[in-house]
DSSP file (Angstrom, degrees, kcal/mol; ACC not computed):
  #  RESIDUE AA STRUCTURE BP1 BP2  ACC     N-H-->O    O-->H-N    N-H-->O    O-->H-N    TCO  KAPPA ALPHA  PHI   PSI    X-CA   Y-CA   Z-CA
    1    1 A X              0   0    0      0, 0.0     2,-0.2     0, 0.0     0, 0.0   0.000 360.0 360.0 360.0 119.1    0.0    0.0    0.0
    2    2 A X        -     0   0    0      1,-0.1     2,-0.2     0, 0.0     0, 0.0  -0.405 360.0-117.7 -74.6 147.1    1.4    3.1   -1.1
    3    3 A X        -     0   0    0     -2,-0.2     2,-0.5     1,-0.0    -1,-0.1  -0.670  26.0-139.9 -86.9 129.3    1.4    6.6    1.3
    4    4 A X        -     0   0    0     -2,-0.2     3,-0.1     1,-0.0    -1,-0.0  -0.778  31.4-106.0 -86.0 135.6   -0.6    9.4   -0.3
    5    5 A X        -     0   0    0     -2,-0.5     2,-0.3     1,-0.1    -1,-0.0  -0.303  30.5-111.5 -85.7-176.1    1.2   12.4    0.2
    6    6 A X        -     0   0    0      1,-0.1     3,-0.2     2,-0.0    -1,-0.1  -0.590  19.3-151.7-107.3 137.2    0.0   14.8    2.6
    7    7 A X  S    S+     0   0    0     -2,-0.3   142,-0.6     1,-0.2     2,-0.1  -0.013  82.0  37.0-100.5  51.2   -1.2   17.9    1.5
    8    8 A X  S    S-     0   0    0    140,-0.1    -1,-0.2     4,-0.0   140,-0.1  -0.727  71.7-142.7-166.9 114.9   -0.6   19.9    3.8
    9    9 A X  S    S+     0   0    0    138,-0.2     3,-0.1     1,-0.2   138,-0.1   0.964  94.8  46.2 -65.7 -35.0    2.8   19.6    6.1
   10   10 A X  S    S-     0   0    0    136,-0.3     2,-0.2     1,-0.1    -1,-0.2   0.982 121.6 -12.1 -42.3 -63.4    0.8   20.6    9.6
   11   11 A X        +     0   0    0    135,-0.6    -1,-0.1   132,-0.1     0, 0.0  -0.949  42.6 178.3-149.1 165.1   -1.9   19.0    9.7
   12   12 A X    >>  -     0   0    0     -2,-0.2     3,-3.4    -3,-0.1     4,-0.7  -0.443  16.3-164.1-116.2  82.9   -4.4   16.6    7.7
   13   13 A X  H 3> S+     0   0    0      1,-0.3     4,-1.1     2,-0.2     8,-0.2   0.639  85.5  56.9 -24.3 -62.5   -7.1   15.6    9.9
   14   14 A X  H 34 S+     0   0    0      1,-0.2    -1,-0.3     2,-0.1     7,-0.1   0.530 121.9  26.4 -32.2 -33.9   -8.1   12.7    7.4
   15   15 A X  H <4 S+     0   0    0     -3,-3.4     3,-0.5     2,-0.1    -1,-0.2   0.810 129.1  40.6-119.7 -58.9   -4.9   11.3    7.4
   16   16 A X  H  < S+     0   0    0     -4,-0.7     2,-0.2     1,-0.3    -2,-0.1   0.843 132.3  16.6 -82.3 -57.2   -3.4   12.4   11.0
   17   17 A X     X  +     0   0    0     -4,-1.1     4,-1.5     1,-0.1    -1,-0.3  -0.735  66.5 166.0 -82.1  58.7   -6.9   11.8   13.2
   18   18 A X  H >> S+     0   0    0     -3,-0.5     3,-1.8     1,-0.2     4,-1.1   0.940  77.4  53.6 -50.4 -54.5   -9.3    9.7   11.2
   19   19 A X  H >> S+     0   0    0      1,-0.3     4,-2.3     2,-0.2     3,-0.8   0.877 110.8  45.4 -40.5 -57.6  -11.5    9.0   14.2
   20   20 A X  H 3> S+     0   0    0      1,-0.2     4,-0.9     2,-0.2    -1,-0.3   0.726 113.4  49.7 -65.9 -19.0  -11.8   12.7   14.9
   21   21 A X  H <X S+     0   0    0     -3,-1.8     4,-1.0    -4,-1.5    -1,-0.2   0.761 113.1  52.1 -92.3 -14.5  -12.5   13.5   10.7
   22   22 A X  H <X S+     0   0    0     -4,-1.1     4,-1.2    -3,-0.8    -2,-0.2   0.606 109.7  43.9 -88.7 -28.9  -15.2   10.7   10.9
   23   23 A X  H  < S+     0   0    0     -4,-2.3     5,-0.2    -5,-0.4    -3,-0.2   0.864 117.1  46.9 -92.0 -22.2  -16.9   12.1   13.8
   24   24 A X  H  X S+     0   0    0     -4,-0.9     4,-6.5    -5,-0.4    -2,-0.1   0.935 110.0  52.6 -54.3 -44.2  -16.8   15.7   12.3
   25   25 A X  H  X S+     0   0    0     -4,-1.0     4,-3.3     1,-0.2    -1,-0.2   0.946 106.5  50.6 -68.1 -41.9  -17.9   14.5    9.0
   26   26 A X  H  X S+     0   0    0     -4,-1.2     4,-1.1     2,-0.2    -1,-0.2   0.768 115.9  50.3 -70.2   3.6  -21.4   12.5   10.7
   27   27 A X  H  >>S+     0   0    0      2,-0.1     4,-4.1     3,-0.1     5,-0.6   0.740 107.9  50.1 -91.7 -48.2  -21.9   16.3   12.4
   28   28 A X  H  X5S+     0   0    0     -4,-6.5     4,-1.3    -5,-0.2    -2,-0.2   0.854 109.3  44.7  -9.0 -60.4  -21.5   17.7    9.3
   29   29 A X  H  <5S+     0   0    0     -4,-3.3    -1,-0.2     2,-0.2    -2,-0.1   0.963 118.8  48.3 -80.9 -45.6  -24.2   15.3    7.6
   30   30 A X  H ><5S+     0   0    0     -4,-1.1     3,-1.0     1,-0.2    -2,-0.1   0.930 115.2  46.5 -32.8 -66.9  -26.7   16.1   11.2
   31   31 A X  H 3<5S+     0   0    0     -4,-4.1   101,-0.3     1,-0.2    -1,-0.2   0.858 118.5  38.1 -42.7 -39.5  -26.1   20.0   10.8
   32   32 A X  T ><<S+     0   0    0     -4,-1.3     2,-0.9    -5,-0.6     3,-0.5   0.236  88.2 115.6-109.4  16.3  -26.7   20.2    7.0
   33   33 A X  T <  S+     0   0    0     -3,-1.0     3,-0.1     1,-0.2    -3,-0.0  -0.648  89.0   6.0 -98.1 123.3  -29.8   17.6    6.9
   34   34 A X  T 3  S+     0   0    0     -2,-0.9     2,-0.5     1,-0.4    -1,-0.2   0.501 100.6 130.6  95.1  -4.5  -33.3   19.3    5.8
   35   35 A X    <   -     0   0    0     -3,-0.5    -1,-0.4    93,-0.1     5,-0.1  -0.718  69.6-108.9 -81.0 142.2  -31.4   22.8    5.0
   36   36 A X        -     0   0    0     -2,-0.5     4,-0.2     1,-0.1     5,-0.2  -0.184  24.5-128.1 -61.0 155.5  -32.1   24.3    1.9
   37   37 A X  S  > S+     0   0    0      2,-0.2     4,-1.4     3,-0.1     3,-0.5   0.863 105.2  49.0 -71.8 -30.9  -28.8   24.0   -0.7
   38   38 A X  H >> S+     0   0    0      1,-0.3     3,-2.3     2,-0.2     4,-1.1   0.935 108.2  47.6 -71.1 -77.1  -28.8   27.5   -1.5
   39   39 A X  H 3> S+     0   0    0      1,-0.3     4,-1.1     2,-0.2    -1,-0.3   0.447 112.2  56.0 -74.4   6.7  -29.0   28.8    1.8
   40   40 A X  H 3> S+     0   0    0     -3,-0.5     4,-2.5    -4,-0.2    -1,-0.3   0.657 106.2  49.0 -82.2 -24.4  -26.0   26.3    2.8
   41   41 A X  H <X S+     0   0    0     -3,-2.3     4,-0.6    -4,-1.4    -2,-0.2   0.720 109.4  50.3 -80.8 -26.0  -24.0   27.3    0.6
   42   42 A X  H  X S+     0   0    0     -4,-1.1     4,-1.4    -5,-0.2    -2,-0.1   0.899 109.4  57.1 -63.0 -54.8  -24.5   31.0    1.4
   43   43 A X  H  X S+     0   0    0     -4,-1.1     4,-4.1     2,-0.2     5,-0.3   0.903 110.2  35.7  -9.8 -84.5  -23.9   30.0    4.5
   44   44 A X  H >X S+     0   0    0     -4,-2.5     4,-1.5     1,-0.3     3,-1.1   0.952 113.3  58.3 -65.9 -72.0  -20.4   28.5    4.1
   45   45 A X  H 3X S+     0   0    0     -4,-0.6     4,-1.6    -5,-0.3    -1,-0.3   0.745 108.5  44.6 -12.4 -48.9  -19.4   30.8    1.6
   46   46 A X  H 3X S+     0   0    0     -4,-1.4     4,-3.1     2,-0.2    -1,-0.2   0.961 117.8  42.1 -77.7 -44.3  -19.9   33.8    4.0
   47   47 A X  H <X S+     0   0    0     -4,-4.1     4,-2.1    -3,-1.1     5,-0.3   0.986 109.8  60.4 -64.2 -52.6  -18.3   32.3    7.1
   48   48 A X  H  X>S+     0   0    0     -4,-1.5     5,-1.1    -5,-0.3     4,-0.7   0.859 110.6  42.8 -53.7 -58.5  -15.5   31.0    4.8
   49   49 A X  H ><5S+     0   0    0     -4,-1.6     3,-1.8    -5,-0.3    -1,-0.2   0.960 114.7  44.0 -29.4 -69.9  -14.8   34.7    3.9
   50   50 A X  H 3<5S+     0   0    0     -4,-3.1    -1,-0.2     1,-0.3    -2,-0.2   0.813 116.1  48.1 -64.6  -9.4  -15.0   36.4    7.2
   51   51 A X  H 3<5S-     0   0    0     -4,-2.1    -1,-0.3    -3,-0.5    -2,-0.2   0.501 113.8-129.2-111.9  -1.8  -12.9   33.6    8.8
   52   52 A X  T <<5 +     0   0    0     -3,-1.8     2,-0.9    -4,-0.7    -3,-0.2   0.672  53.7 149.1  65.8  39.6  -10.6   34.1    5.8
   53   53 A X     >< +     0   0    0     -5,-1.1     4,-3.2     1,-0.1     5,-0.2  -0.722  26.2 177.8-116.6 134.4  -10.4   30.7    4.7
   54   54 A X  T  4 S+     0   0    0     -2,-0.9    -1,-0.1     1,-0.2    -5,-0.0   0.108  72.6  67.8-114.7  61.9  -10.0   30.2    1.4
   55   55 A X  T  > S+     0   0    0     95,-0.2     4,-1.8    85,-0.1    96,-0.4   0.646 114.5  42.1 -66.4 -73.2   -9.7   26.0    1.2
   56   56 A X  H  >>S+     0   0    0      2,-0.2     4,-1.8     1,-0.2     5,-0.7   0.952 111.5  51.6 -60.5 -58.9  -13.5   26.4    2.2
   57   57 A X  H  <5S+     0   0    0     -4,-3.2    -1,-0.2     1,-0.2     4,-0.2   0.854 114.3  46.6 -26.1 -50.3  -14.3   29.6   -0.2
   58   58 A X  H  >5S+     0   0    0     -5,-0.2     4,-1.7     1,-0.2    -1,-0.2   0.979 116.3  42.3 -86.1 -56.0  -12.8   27.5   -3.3
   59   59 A X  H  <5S+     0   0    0     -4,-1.8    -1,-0.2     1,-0.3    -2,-0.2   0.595 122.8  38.5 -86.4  -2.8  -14.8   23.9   -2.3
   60   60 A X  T  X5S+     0   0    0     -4,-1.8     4,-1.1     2,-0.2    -1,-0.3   0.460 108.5  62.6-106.4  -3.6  -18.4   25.7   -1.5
   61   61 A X  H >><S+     0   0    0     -5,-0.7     4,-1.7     2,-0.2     3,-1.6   0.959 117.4  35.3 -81.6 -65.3  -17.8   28.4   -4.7
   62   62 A X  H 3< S+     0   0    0     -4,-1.7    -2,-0.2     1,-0.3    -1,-0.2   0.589 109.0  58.5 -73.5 -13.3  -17.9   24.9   -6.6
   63   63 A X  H 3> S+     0   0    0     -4,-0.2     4,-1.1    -5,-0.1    -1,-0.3   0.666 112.8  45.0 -74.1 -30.3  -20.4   23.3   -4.6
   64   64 A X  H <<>S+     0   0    0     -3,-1.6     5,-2.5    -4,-1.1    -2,-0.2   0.590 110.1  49.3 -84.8 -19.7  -22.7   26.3   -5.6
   65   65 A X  T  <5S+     0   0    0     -4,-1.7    -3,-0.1     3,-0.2    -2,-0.1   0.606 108.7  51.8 -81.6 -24.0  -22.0   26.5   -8.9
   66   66 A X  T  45S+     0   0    0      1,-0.2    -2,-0.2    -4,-0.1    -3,-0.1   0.947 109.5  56.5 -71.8 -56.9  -22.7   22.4   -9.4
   67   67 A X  T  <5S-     0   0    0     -4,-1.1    -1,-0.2     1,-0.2    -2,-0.1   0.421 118.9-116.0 -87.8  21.9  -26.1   23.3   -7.5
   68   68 A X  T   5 +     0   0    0      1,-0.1    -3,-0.2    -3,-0.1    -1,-0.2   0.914  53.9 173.7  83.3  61.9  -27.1   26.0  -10.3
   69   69 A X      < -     0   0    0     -5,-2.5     2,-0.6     1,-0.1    -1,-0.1  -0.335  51.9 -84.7 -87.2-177.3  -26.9   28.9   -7.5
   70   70 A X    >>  -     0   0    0      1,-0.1     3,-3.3    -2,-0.1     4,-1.9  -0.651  38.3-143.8-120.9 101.0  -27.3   32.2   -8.8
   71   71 A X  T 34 S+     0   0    0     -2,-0.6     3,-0.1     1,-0.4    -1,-0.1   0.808  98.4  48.3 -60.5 -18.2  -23.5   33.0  -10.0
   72   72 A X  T 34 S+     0   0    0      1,-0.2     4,-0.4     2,-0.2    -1,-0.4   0.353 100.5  61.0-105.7  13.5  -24.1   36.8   -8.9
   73   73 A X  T <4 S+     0   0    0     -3,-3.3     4,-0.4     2,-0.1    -1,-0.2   0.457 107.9  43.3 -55.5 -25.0  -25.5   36.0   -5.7
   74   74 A X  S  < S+     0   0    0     -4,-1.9    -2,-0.2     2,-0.2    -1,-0.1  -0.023 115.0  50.5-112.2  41.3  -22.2   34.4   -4.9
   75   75 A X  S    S+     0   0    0     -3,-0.2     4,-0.3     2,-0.0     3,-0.2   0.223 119.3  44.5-125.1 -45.3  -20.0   37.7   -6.7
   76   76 A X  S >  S+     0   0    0     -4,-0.4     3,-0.8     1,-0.2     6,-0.2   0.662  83.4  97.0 -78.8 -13.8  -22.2   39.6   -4.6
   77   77 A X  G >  S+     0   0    0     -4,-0.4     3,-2.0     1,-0.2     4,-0.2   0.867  78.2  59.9 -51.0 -56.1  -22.2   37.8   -1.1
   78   78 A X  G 3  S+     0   0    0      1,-0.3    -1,-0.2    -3,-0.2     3,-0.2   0.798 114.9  43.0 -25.3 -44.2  -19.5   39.9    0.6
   79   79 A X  G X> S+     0   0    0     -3,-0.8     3,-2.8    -4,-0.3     4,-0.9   0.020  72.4 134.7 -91.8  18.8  -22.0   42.7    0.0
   80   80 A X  G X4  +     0   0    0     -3,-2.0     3,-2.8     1,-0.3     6,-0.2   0.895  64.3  56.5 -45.6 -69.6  -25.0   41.4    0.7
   81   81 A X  G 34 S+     0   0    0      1,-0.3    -1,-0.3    -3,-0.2     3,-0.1   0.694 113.6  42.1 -39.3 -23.1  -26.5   44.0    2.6
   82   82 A X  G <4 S+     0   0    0     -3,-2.8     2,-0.6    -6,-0.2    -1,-0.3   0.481  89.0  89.9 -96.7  10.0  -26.0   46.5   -0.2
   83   83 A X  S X< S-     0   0    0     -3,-2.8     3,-1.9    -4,-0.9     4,-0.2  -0.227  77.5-155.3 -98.5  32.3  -27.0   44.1   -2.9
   84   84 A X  G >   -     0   0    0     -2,-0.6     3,-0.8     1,-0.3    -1,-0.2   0.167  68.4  -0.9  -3.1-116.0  -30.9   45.2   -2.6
   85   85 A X  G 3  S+     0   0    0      1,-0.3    -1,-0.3    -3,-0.1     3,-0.1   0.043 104.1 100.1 -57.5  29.9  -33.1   42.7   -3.7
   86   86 A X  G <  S+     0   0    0     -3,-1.9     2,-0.4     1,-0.2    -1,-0.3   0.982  82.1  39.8 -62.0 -52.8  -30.8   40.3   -4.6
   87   87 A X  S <  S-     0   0    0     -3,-0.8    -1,-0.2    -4,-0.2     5,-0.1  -0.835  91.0-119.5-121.8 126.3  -30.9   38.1   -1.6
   88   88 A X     >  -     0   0    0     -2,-0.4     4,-0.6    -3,-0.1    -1,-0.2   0.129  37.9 -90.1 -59.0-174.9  -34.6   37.4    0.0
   89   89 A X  H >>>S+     0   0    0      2,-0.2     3,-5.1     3,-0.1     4,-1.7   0.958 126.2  48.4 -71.1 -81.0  -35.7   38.2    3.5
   90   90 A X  H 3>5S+     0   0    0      1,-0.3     4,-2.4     2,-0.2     3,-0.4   0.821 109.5  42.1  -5.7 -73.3  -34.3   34.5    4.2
   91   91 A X  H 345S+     0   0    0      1,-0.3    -1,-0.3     2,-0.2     5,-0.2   0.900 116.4  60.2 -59.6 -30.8  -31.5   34.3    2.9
   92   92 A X  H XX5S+     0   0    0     -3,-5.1     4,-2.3    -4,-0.6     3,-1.0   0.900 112.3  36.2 -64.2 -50.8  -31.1   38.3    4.6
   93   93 A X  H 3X5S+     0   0    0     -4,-1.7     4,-0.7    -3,-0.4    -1,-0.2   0.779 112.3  55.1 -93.5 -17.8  -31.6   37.4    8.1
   94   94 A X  H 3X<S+     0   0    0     -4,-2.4     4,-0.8    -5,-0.5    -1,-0.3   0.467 113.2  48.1-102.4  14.2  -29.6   33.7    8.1
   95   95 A X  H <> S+     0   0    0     -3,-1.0     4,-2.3    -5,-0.2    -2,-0.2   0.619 109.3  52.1 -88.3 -28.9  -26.2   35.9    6.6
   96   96 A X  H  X S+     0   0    0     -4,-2.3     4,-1.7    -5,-0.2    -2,-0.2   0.894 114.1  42.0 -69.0 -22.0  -27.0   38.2    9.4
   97   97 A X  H  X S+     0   0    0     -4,-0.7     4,-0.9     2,-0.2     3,-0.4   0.991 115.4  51.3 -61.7 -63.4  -26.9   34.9   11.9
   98   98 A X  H  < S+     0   0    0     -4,-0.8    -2,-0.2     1,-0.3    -1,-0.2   0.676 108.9  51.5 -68.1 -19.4  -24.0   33.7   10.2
   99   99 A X  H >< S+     0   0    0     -4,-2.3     3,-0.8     1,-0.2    -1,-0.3   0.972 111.1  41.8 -33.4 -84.1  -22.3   36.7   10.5
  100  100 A X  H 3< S+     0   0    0     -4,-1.7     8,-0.3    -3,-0.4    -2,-0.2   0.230 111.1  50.1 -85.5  -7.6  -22.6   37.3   13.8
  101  101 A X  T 3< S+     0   0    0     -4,-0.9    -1,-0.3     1,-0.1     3,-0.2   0.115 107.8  56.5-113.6   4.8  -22.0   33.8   15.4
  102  102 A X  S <  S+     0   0    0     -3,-0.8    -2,-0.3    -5,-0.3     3,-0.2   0.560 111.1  41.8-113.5 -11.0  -19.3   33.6   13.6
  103  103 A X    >   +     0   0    0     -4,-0.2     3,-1.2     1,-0.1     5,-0.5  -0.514  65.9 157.0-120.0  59.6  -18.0   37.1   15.2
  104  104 A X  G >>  +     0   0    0      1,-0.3     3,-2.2    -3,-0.2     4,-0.6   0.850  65.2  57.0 -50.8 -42.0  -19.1   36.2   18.5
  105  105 A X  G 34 S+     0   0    0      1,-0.3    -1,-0.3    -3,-0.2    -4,-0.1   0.201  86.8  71.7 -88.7  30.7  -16.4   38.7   19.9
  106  106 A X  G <4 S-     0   0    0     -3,-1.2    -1,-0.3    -6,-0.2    -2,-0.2   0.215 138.6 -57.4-132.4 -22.2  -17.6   41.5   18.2
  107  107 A X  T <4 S-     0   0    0     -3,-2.2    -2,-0.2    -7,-0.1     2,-0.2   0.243  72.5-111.1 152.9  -1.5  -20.8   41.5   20.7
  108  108 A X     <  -     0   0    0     -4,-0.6     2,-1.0    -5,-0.5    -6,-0.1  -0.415  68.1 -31.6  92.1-158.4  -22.6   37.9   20.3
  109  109 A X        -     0   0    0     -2,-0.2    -1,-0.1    -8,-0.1    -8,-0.1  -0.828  57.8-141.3-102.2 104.4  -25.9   37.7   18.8
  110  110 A X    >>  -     0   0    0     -2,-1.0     4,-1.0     1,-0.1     3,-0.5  -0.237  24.7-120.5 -72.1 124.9  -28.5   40.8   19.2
  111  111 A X  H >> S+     0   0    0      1,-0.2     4,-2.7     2,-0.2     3,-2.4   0.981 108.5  66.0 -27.6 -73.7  -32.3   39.7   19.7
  112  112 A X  H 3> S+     0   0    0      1,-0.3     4,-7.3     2,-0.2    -1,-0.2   0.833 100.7  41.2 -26.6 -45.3  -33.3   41.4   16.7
  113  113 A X  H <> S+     0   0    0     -3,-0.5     4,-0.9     2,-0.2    -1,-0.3   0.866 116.0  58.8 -79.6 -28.3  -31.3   39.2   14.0
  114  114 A X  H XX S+     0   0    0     -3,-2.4     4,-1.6    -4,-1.0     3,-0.8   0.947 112.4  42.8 -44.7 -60.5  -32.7   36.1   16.5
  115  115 A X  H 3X S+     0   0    0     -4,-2.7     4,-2.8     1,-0.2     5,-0.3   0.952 106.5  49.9 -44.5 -65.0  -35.8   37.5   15.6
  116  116 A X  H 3< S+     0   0    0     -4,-7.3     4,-0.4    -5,-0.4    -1,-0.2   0.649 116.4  50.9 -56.7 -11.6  -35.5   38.2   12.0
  117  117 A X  H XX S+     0   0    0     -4,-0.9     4,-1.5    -3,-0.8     3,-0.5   0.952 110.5  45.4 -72.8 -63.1  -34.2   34.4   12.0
  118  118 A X  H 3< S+     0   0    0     -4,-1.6    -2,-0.2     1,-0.3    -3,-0.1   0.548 111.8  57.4 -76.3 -30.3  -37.3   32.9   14.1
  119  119 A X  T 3< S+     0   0    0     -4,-2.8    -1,-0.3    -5,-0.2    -2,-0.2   0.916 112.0  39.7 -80.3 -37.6  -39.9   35.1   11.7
  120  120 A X  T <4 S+     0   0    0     -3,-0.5     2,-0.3    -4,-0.4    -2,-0.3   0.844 128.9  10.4 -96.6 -18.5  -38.6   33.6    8.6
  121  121 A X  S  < S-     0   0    0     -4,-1.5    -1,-0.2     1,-0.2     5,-0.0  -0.977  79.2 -90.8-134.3 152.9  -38.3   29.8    9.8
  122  122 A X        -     0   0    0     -2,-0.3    -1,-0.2    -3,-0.1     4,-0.1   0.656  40.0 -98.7 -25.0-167.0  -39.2   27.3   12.9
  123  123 A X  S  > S+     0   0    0      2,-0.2     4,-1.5     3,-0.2     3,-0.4   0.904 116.0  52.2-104.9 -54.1  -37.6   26.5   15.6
  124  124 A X  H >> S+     0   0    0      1,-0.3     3,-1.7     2,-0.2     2,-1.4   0.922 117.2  42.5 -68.5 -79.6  -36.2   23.1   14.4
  125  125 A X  H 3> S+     0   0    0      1,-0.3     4,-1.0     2,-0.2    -1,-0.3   0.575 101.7  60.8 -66.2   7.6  -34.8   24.7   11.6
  126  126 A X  H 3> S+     0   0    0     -2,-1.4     4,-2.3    -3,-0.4    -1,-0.3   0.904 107.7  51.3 -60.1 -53.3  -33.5   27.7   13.2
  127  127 A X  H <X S+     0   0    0     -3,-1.7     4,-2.7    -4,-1.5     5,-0.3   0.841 110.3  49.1 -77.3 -17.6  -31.3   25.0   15.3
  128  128 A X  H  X S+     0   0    0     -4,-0.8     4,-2.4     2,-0.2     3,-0.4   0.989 113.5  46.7 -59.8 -62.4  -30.0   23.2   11.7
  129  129 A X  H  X>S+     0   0    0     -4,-1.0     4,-1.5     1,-0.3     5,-0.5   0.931 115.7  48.1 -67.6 -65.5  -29.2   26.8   10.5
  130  130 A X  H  X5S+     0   0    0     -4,-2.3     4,-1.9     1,-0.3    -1,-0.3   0.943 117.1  38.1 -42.1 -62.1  -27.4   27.3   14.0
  131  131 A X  H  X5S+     0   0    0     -4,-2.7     4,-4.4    -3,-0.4     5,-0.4   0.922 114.2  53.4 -82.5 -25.7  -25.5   24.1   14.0
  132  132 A X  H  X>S+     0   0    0     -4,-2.4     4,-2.2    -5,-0.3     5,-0.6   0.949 112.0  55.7 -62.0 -58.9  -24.6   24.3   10.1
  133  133 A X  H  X5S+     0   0    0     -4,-1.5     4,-0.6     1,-0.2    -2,-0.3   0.814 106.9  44.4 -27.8 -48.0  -23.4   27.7   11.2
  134  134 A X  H  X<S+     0   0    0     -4,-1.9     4,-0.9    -5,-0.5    -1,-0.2   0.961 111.3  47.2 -48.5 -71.9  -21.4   26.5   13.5
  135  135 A X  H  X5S+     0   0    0     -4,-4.4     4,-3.6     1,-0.2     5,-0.5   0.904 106.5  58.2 -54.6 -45.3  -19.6   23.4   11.6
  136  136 A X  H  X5S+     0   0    0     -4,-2.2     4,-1.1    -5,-0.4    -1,-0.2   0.880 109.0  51.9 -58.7 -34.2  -18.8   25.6    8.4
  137  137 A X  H  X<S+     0   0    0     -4,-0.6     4,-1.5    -5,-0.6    -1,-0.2   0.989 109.2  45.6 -68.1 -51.8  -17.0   27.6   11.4
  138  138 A X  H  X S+     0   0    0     -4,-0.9     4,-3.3     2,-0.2    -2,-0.2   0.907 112.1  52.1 -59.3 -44.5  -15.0   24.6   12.8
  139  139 A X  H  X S+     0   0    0     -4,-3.6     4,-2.3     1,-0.3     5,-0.4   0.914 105.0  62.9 -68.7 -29.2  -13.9   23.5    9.1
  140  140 A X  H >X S+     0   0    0     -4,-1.1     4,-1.7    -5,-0.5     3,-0.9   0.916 105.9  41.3 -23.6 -96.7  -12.9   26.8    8.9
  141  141 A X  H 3X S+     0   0    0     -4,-1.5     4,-2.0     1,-0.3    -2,-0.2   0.489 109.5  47.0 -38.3 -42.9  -10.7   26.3   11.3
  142  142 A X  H 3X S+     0   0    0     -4,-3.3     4,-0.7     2,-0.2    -1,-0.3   0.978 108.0  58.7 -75.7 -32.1   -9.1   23.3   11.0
  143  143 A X  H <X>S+     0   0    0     -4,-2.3     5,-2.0    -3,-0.9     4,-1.9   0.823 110.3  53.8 -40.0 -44.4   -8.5   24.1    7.2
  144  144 A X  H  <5S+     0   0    0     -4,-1.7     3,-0.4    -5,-0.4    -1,-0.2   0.981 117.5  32.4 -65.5 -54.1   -6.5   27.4    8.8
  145  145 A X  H  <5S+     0   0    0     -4,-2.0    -1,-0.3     1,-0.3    -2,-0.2   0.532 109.7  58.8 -51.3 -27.1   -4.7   25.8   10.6
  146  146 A X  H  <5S-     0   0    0     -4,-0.7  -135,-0.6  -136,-0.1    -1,-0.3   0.878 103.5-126.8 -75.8 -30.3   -4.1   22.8    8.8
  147  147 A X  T  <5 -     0   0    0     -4,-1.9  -138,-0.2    -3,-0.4    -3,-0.2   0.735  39.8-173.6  49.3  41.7   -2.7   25.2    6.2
  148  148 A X      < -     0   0    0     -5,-2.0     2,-0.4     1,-0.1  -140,-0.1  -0.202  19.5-114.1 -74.1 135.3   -5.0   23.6    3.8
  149  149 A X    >   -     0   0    0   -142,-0.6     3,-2.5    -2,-0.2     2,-0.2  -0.368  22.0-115.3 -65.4 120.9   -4.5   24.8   -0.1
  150  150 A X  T 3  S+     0   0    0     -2,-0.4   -95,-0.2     1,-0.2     3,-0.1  -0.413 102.4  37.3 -39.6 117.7   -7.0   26.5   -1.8
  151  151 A X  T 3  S+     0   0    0      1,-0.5    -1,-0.2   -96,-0.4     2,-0.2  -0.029  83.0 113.3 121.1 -43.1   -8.0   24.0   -4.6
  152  152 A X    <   -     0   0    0     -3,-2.5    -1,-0.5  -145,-0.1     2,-0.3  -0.583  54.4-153.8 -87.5 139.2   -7.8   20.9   -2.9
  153  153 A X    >>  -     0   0    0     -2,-0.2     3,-4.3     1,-0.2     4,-1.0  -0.648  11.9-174.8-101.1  87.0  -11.3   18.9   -2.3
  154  154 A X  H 3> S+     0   0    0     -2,-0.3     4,-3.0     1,-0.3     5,-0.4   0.816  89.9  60.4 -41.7 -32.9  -10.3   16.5    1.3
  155  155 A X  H 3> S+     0   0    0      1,-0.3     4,-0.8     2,-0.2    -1,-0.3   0.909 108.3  34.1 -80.1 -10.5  -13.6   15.1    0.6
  156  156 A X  H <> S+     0   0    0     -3,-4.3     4,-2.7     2,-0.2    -1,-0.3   0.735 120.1  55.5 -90.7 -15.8  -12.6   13.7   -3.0
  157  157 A X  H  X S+     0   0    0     -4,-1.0     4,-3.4     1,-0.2    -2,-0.2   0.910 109.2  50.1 -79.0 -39.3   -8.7   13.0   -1.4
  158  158 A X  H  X S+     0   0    0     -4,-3.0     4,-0.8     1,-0.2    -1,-0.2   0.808 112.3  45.2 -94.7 -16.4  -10.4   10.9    1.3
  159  159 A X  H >< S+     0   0    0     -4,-0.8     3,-0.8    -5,-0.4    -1,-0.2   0.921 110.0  47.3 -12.4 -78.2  -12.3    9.0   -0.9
  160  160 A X  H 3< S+     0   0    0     -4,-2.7    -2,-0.2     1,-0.3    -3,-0.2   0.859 109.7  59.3 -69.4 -33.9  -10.0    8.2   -3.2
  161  161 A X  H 3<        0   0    0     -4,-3.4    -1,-0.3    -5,-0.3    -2,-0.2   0.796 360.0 360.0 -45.6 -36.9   -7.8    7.3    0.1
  162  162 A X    <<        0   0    0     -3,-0.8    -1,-0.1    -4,-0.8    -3,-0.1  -0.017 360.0 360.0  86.8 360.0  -10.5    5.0    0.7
């Protein structure tokens, strides 16, 4: 059996910690079950920006273009707020979420944007939006850390790893 080499000399969770990439990936599939594609993809895309990783940016920019998202909704995402109707009330109030739970230290999450979450879907699927929010933050992170390359998709690398 031949070694694949590692792309990334820090860290590659896949490779380094399977257990721990296996338990990430079945939160992964929990968080993201019964959310709409678009607004996961908005999602990652926006956290994957502010959190300035751009590993994640590169595999959900192609994950949104595969699911026929709206190629100037994702030119425009940075800007959202100024983008007028571009981006529904939805889509408005779960960037403002993602935003803001993703810059926790910036002042947490203000009622209002709670609100504007809680008007436009349910409860249970407020807490999917909450927890996808979340994970797209952690992949974040390890990708940053790992010093993972923009370009690469671990989930086609660990595949093919089998």
């Amino acid at each position: 059996m031949s070694v694949r080499p590692r792309p990334s000399t820090r860290m590659w969770i896949p490779q380094d910690n399977p257990a721990v990439y296996k338990a990430l990936v079945a939160l992964q599939r929990a968080s993201s079950a019964g959310v709409d594609v678009e607004i996961g993809e908005l999602i990652s895309m926006r956290v994957s920006q502010l959190n300035g990783c751009a590993y994640c940016l590169h595999m959900h920019a192609g994950d949104a273009l595969a699911a026929q998202i709206d190629p100037h909704k994702l030119l425009m995402l940075a800007t959202w707020r100024e983008a007028g109707s571009l981006f529904s009330s939805r889509e408005r109030a779960v960037l403002a979420l993602a935003e803001q739970l993703t810059r926790l230290g910036e002042g947490g999450v203000d009622d209002a944007v709670f609100d504007d979450v809680r008007t436009c879907f349910d409860a249970a699927t407020t807490g999917q939006l909450v927890a996808a929010i979340v994970m797209i933050n952690a992949w974040n992170r390890i990708a940053v850390a790992g010093g993972y390359p923009a370009g690469l998709d671990e989930r086609r690398v660990s595949q093919a790893a089998g």
